[in-house]
Biotite code that builds the C-alpha atoms (Angstrom):
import biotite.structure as struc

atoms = struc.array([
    struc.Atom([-26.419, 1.747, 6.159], chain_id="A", res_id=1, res_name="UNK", atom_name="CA", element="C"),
    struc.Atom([-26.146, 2.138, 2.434], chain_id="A", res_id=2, res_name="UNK", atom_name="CA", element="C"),
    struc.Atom([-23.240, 4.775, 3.166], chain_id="A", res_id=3, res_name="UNK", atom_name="CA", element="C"),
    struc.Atom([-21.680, 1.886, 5.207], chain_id="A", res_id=4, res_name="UNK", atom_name="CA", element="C"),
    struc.Atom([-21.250, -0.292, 2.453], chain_id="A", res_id=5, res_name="UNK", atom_name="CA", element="C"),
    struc.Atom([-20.184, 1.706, 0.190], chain_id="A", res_id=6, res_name="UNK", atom_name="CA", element="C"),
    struc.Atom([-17.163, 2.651, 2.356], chain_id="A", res_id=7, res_name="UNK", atom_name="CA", element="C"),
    struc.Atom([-16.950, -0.736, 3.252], chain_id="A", res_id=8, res_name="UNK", atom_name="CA", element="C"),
    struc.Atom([-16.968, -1.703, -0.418], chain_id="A", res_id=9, res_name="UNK", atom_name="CA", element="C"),
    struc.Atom([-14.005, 0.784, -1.235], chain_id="A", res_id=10, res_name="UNK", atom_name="CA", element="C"),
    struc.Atom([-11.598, 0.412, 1.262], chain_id="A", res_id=11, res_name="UNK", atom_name="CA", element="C"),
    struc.Atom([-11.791, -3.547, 0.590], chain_id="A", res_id=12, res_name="UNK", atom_name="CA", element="C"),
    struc.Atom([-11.681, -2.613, -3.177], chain_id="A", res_id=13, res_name="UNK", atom_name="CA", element="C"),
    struc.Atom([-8.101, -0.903, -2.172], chain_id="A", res_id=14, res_name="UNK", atom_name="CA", element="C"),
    struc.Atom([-6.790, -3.493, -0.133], chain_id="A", res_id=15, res_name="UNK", atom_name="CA", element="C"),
    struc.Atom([-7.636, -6.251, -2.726], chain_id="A", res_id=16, res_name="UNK", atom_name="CA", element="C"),
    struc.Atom([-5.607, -3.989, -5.476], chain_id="A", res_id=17, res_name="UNK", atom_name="CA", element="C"),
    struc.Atom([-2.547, -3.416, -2.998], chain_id="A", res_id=18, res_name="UNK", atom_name="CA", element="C"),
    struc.Atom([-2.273, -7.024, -2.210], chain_id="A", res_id=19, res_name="UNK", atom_name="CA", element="C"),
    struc.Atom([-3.112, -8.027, -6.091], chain_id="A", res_id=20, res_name="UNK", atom_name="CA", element="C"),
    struc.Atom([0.345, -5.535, -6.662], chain_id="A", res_id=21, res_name="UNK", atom_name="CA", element="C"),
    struc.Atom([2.417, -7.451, -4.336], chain_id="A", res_id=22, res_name="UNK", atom_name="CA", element="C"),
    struc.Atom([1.824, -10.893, -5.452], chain_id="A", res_id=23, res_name="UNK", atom_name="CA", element="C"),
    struc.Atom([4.869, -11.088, -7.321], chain_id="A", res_id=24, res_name="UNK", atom_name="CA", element="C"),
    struc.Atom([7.031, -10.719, -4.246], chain_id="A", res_id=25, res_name="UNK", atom_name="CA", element="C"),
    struc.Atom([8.176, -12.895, -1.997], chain_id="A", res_id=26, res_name="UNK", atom_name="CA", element="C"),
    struc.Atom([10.546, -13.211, 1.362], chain_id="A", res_id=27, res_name="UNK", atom_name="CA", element="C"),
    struc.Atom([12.691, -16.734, 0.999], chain_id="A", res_id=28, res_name="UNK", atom_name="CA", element="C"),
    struc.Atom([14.190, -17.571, 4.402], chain_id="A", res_id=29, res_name="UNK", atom_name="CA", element="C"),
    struc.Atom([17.807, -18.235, 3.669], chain_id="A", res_id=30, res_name="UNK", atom_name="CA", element="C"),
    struc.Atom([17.594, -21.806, 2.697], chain_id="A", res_id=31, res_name="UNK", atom_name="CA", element="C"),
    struc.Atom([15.547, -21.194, -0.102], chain_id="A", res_id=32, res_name="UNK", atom_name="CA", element="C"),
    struc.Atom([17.493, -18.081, -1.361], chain_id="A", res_id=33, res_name="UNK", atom_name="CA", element="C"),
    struc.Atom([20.158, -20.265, -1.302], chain_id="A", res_id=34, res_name="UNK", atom_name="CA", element="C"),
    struc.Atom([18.688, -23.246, -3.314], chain_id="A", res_id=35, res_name="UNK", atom_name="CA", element="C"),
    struc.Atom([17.342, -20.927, -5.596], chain_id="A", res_id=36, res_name="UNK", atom_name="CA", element="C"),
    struc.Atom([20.453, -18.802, -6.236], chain_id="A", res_id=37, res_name="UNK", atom_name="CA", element="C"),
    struc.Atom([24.045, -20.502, -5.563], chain_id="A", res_id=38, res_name="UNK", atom_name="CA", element="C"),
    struc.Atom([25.331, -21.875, -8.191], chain_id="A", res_id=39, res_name="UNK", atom_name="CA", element="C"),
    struc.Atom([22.333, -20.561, -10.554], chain_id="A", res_id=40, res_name="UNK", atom_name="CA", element="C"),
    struc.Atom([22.623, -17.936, -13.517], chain_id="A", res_id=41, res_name="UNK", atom_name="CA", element="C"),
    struc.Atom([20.063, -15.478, -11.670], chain_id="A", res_id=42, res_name="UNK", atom_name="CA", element="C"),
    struc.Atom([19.606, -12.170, -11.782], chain_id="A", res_id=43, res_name="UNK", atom_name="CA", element="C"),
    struc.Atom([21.127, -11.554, -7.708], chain_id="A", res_id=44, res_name="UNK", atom_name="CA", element="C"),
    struc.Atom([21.275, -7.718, -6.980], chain_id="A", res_id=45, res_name="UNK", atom_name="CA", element="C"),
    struc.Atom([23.520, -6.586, -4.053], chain_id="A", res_id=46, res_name="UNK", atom_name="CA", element="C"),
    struc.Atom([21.434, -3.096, -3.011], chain_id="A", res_id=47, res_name="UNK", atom_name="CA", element="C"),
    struc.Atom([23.974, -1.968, -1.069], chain_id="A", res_id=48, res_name="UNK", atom_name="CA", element="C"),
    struc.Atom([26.306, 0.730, -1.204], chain_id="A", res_id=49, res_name="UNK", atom_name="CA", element="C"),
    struc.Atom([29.216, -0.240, -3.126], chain_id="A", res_id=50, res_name="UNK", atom_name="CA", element="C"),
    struc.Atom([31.393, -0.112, 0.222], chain_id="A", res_id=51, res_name="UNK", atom_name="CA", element="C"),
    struc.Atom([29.106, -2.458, 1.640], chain_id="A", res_id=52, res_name="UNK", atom_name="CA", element="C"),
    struc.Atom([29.236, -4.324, -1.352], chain_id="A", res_id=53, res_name="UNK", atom_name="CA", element="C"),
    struc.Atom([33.254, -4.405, -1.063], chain_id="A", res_id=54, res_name="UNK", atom_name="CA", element="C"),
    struc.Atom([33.098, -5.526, 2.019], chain_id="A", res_id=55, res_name="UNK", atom_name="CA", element="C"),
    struc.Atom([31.637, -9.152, 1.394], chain_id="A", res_id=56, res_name="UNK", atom_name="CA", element="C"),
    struc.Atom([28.456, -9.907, -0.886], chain_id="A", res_id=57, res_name="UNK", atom_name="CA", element="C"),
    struc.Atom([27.462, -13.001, -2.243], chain_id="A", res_id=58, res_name="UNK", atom_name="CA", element="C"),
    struc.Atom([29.257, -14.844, -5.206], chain_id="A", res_id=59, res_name="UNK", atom_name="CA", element="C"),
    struc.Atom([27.545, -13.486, -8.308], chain_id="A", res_id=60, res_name="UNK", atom_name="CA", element="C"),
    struc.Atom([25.589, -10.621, -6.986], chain_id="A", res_id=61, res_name="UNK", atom_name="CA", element="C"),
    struc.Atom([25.792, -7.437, -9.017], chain_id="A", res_id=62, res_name="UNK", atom_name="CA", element="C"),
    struc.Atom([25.668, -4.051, -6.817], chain_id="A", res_id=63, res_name="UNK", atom_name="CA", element="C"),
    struc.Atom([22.535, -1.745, -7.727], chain_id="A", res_id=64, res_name="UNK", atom_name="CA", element="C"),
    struc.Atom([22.925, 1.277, -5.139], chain_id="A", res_id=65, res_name="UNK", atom_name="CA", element="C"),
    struc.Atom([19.674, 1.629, -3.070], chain_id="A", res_id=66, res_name="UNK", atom_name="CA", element="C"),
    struc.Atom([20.405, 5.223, -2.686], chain_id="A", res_id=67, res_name="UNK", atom_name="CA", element="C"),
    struc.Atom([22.180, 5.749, -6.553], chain_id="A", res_id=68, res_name="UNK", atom_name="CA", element="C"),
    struc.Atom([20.577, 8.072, -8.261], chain_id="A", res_id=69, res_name="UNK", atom_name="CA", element="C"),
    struc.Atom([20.602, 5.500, -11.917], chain_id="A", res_id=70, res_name="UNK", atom_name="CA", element="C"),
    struc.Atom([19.122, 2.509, -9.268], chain_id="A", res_id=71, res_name="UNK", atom_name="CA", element="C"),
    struc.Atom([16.250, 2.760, -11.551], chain_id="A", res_id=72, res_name="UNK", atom_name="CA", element="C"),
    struc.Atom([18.065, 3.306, -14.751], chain_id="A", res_id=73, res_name="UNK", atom_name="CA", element="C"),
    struc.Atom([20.817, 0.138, -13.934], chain_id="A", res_id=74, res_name="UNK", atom_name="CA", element="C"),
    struc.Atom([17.821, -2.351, -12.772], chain_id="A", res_id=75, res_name="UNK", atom_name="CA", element="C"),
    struc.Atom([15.624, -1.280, -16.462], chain_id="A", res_id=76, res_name="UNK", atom_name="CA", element="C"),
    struc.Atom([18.252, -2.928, -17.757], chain_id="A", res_id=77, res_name="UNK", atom_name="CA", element="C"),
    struc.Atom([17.572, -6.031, -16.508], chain_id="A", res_id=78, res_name="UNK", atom_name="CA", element="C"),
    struc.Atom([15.083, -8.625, -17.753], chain_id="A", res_id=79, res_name="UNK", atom_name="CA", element="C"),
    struc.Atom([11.682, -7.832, -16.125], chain_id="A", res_id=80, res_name="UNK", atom_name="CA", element="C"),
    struc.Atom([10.165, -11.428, -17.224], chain_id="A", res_id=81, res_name="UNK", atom_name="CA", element="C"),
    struc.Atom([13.059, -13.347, -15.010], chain_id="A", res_id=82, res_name="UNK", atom_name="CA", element="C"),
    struc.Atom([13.376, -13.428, -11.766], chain_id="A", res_id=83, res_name="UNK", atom_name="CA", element="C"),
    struc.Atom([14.951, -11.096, -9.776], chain_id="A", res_id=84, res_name="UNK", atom_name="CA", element="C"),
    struc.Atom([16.748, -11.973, -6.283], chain_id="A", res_id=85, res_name="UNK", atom_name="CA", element="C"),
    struc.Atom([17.500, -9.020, -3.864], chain_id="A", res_id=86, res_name="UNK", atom_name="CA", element="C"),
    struc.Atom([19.511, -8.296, -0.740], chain_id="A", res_id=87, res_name="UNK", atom_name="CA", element="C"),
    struc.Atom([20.857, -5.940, 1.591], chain_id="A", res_id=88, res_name="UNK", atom_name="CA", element="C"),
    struc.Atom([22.384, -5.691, 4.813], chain_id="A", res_id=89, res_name="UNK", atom_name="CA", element="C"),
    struc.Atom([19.129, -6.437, 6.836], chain_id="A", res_id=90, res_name="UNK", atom_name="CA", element="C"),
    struc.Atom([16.017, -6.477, 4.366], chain_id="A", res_id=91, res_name="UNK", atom_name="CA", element="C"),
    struc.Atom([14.553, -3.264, 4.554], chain_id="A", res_id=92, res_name="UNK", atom_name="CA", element="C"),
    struc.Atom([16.489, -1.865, 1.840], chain_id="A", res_id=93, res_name="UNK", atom_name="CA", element="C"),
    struc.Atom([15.775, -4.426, -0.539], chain_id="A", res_id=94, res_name="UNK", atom_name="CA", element="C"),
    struc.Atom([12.219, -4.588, 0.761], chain_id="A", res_id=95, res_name="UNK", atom_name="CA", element="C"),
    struc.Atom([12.046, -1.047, -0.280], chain_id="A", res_id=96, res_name="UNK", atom_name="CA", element="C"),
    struc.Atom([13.441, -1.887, -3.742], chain_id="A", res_id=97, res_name="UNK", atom_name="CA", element="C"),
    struc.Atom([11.468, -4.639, -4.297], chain_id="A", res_id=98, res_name="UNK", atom_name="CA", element="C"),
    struc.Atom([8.117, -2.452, -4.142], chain_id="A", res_id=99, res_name="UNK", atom_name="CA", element="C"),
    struc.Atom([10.164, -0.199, -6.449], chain_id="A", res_id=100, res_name="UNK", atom_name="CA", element="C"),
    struc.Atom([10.566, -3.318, -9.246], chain_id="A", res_id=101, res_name="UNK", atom_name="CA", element="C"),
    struc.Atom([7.131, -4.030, -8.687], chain_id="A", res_id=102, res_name="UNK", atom_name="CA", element="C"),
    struc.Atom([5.831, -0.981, -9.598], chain_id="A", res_id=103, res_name="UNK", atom_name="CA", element="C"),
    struc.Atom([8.096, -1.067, -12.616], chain_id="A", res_id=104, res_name="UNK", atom_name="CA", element="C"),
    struc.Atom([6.783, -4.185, -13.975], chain_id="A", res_id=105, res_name="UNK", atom_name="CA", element="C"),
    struc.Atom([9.394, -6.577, -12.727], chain_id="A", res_id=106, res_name="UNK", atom_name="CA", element="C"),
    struc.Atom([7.240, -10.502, -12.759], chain_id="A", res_id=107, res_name="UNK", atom_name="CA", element="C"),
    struc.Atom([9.215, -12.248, -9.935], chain_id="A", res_id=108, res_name="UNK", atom_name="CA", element="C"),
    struc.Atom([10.837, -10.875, -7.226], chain_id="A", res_id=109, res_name="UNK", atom_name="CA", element="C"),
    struc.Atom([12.897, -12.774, -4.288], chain_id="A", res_id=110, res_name="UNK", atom_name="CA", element="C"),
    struc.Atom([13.884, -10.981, -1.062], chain_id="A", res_id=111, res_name="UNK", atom_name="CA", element="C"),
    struc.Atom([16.250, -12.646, 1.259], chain_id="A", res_id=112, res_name="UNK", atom_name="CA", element="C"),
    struc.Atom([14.884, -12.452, 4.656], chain_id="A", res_id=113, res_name="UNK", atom_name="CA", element="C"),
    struc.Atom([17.266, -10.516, 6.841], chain_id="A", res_id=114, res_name="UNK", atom_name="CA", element="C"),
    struc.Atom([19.808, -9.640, 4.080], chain_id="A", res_id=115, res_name="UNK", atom_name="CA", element="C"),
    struc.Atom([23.120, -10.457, 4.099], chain_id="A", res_id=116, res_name="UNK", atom_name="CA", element="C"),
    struc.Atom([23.524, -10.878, 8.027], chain_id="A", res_id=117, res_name="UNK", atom_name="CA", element="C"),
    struc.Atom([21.389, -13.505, 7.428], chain_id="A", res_id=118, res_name="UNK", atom_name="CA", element="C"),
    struc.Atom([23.226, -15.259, 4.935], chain_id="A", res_id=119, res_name="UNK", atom_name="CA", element="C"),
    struc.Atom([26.252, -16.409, 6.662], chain_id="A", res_id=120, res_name="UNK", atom_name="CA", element="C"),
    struc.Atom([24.256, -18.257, 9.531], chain_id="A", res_id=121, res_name="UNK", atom_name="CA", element="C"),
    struc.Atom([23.795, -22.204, 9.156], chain_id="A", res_id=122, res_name="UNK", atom_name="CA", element="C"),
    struc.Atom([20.698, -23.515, 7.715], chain_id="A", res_id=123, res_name="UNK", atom_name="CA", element="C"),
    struc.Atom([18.201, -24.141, 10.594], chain_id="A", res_id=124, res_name="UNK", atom_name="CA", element="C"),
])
């Protein structure tokens, strides 16, 4: 029994610490993105490839390569203490980058639910 709780006791520990980590990121649906970013001066990142990006992106995005090789080196020189907003052409990409920021230190971090293919639609 004792053995019980102890493994009980750690594998809640970890789960407590992994959620603690991912507090500071959150899906918007697309009408919040959108309140939150058009029109704002935010920190919008475009993780795209840049032919994606050339293709359409939204007004003010800047295009951080997902699969760059500096993606790490081009977001430290943002501002960690401001918000970040991220897309990409579904989510999973910038899903996958915004675990990345997190574990850099990065405070606030936005992902736009279903990326850009999303962003087009009407508001629900």
């Amino acid at each position: 029994m004792k053995h019980l709780l102890i493994v009980l006791f750690l594998v809640s520990s970890i789960y407590h610490a992994n959620a603690q980590e991912k507090d500071n990121i959150v899906v918007l649906n697309l009408s919040d993105f959108k309140t939150q970013t058009e029109n704002k001066d935010v920190q919008l990142i475009d993780v795209r490839t840049p032919e994606e990006f050339g293709e359409g992106h939204i007004e003010g995005a800047e295009n951080i390569d997902f699969y760059s090789d500096n993606f790490q080196n081009e977001f430290d020189e943002l501002d960690k203490e401001k918000p970040v907003y991220l897309y990409c052409r579904s989510g999973v990409r910038s899903n996958q980058s915004a675990q990345k920021l997190s574990e850099m230190g990065f405070k606030e971090i936005y992902d736009l639910e279903g990326g850009f293919l999303n962003y087009n639609k009407k508001d629900e």
